[in-house]
N, C-alpha and C positions, 0 to 999 in steps of 0.2 A: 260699325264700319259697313257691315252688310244692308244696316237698312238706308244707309246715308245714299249706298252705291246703287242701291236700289230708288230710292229715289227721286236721282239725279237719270237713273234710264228712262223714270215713270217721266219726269221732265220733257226732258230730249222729246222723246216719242209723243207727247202732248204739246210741245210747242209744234212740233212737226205740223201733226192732225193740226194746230189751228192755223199755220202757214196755209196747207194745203185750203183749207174752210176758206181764208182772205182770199185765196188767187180764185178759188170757184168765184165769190161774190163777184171780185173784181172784174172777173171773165163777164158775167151778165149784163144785160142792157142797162146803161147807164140810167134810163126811167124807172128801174124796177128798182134801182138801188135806194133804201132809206125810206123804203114803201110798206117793211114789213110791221105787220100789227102788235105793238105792243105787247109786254109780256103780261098775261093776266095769271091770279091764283089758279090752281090744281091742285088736285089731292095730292098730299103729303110734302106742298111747296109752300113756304112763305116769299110770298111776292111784294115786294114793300119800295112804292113810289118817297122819290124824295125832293126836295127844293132844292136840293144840290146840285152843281153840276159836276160832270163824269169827273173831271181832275179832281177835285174836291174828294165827290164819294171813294175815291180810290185812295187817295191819302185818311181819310176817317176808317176806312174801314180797316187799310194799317196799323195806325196807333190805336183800336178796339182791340184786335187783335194783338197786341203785345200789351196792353192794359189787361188784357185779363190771363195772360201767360201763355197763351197758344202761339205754338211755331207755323209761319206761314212759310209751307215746303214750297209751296211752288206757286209760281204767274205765270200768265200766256194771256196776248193779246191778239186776238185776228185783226182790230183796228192798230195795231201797231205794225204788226206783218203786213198788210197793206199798204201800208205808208212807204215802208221800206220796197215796196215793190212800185212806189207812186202812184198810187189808187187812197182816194179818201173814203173810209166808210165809220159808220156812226161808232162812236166808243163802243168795245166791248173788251171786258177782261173776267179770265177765269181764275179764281186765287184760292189754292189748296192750304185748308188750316189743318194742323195735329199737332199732338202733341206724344212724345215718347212715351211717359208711364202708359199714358188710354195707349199706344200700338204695345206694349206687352201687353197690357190686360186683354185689349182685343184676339192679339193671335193664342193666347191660353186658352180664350173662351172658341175662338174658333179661327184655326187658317184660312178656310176659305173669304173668312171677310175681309179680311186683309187687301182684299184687290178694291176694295171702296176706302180706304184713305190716302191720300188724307180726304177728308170731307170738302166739299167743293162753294165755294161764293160765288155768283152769277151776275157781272156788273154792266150795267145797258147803257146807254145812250140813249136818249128820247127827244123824238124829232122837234121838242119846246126847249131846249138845252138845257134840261135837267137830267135825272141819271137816276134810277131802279136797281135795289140791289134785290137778289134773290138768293133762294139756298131748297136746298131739299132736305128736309128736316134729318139726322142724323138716324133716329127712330126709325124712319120710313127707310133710309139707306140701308141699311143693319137687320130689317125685317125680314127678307128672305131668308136670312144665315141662322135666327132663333133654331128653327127645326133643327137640332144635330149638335148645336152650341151648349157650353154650361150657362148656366143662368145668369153669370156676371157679366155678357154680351148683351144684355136689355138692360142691365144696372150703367153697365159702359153709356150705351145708346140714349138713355134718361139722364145720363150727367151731361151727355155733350150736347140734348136737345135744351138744356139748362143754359151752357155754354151759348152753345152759338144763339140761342135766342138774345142771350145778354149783349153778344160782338154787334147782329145786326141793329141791336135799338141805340146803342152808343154810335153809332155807325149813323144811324139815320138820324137821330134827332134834330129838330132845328136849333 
């Protein structure tokens, strides 16, 4: 009950942050908008272009995500908050995967990590109407909290870098 009600606040207050993110864009000069550069790889990012476009990618990476038994806690779209504000800007959605057993094994192994799930999918729009999914490796997420954690928070981190490597290739394959 407590982690559902939590949650639903982490929600709230994250769809909020991406309202707010649409009405900044929407605010900018309409030339600047759908000018920004492509998302490329970084350390501890899997950055993965696809043939898909955004509708698409965002339905695939759904049915990945409950093909492999993960709960997607939470969506937030700043290109949806736009729209509803009458501003067009290029697809983007944020979509929180976890799963209940990994959040108790996580908060035994450490509370402080706790503030990093659920783990986060990063869905783009690309100015060729195709669509980039992205993720920040679980591993890299959870790597600060090691120092102070029992050891079953890199056992965690290593199953869900397993995970979610498997949601994104289902997710993007053509």
């Amino acid at each position: 009950m407590v982690h559902r009600a939590v949650s639903l606040a982490l929600a709230a207050s994250f769809n909020t942050a991406l309202a707010l993110m649409a009405l900044a864009i929407a605010a900018a000069p309409s030339a600047a908008q759908g000018t920004a550069a492509p998302l490329v790889a970084r350390e501890g990012w899997a950055v993965m272009p696809t043939p898909h476009s955004f509708p698409v990618l965002v339905g695939r990476l759904e049915e990945a995500v409950k093909a492999s038994k993960m709960g997607l806690v939470t969506a937030a779209s700043a290109s949806e908050g736009a729209k509803a504000q009458g501003f067009a800007i290029p697809g983007n959605r944020v979509v929180g995967v976890f799963r209940n057993d990994f959040a108790r094994r996580m908060l035994a192994a450490s509370v402080p990590a706790g503030i990093e799930a659920p783990i986060r999918f990063y869905l783009t729009e690309n100015a060729d109407g195709t669509a980039t999914l992205s993720y920040r490796r679980p591993g890299v997420v959870f790597a600060p909290y090691f120092e102070g954690a029992t050891a079953d928070l890199k056992v965690v981190a290593t199953e869900l870098d397993t995970i979610f490597g498997q949601i994104a290739a289902m997710a993007t394959q053509r």
